[in-house]
N, C-alpha and C positions, 0 to 999 in steps of 0.2 A: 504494500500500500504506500511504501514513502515516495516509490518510482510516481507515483499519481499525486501525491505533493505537489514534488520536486516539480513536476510537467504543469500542473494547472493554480499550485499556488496553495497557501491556504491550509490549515488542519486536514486530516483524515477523520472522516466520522467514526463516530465511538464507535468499537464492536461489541454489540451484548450477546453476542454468542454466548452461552456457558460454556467456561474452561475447562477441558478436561480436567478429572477428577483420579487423583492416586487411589486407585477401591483398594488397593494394600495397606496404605497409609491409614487412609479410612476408616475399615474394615478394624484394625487396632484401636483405635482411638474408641470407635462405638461399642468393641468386647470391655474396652477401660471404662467407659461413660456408664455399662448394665451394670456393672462388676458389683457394686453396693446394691442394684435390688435382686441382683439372684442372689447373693450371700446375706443378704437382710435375716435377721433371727424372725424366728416363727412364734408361734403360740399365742399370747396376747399382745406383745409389741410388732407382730404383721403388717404391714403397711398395706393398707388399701388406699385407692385410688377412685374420685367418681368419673365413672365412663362419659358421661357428657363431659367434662371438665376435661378428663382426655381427648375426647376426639376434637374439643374446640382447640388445645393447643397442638394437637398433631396439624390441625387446616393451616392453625394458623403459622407454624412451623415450615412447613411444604409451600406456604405461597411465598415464604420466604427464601427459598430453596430455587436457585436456577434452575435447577436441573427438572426437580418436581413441578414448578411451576407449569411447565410444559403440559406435564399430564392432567393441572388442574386440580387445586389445592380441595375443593367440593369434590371432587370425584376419588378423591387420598380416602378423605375423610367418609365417604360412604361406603367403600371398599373395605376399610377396616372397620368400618361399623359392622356391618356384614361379616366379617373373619370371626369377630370378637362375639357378634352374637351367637355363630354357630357353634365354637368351643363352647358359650356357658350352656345351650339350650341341649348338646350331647353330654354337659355333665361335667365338663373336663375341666371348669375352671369354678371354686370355690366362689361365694358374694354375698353381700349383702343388697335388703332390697327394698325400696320403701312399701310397703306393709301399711296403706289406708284403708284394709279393711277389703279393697275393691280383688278381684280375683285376676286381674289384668298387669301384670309386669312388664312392662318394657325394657330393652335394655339399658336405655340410655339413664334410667331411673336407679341402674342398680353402682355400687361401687366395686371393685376387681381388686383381685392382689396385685398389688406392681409387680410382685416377682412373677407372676404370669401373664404380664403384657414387657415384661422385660425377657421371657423364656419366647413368646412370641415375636419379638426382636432378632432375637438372634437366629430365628429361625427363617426369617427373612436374611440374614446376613448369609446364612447356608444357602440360600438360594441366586445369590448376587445380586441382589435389593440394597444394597447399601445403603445409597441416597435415603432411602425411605426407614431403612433400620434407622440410621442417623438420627432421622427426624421423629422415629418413637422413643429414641434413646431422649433427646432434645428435649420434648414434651414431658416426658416421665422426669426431670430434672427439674422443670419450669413446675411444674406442680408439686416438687417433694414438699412444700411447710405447708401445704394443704393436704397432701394425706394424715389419714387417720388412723390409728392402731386397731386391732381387735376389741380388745378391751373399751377403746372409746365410743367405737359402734354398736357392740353389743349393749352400754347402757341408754344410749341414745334413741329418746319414743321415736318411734313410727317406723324402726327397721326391725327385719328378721335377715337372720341369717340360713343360709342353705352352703354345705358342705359340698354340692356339686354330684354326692356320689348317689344321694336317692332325691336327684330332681325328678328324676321321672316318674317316683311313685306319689309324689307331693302335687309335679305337675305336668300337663300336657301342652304341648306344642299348638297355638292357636294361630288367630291373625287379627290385628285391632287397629284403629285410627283414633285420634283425637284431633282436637284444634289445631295443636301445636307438629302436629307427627301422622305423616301416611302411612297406608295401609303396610303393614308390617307384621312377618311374625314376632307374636311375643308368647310369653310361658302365662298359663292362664290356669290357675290353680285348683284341683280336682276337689269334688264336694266331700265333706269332713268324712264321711263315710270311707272312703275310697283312698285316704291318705293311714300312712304306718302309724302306730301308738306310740 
């Protein structure tokens, strides 16, 4: 480009290209950035996380992100809305859930271990997702003095907690809408009969 300077004068327009990216380099930096929430202690000092709260700093993460921006910071954020739902609604990831009574759970309503959207990270980094492990890695940081322990959720009204391992006998897999949120499945809780003692 300076040859075109040189010839007509004048600056070279900015290039916003995104720079290539070391995914080696990377790659290290984002296993360094998990490393405290997969080794985070368990039991009542567990760190949860609220899944709205995440997916708003994952968007907001990715639209910051040359690279992601590309794919579109709302399309990050529904994708892994989507991943995240289907792990808790198969069981596989432990939550709490706001519990008003209503039989309707949405995901976006429940809170998640970080170390299971931090084990989700790296599984993205197995895949050569970098960019995007990055920006879970990134989000799960922006939010650490807002998670919550075990212990602080458990006393806190209006939540229940579910283990993940007998979601299914608690609850069935629906589809619901509200004001705020389209039609989606969510976990819709089986009549008292029908759930374990």
């Amino acid at each position: 480009m300076k040859w075109l300077t040189k010839l007509f004068g004048g600056k070279a327009a900015n290039d916003n290209t995104p720079k290539p990216v070391d995914e080696q380099a990377l790659t290290l930096v984002v296993r360094h950035k998990l490393r405290p929430f997969k080794t985070a202690p368990g039991g009542d000092d567990e760190q949860f996380v609220s899944t709205a709260g995440f997916l708003t700093a994952l968007e907001m993460r990715a639209a910051g992100s040359a690279i992601l921006r590309l794919q579109g910071a709302d399309t990050i954020r529904k994708a892994a809305h989507i991943s995240l739902q289907s792990e808790l609604m198969q069981g596989k990831m432990p939550f709490f859930y706001k519990d008003q009574g209503n039989a309707t759970v949405f995901t976006t309503d429940t809170h998640l271990r970080a170390r299971d959207i931090a084990a989700h990270a790296a599984k993205l980094l197995d895949l050569k997702q970098v960019s995007l492990a990055d920006a879970y890695a990134t989000a799960l940081h922006d939010l650490d003095l807002d998670m919550k322990a075990f212990a602080e959720l458990k006393k806190e009204p209006g939540f229940s907690y579910n283990n993940g391992k007998d979601v299914g006998q608690v609850f069935e897999i629906g589809a619901d809408e509200d004001e705020y949120r389209s039609i989606q499945p969510v976990l819709r809780r089986k009549s008292p009969g029908n759930q374990p003692s």
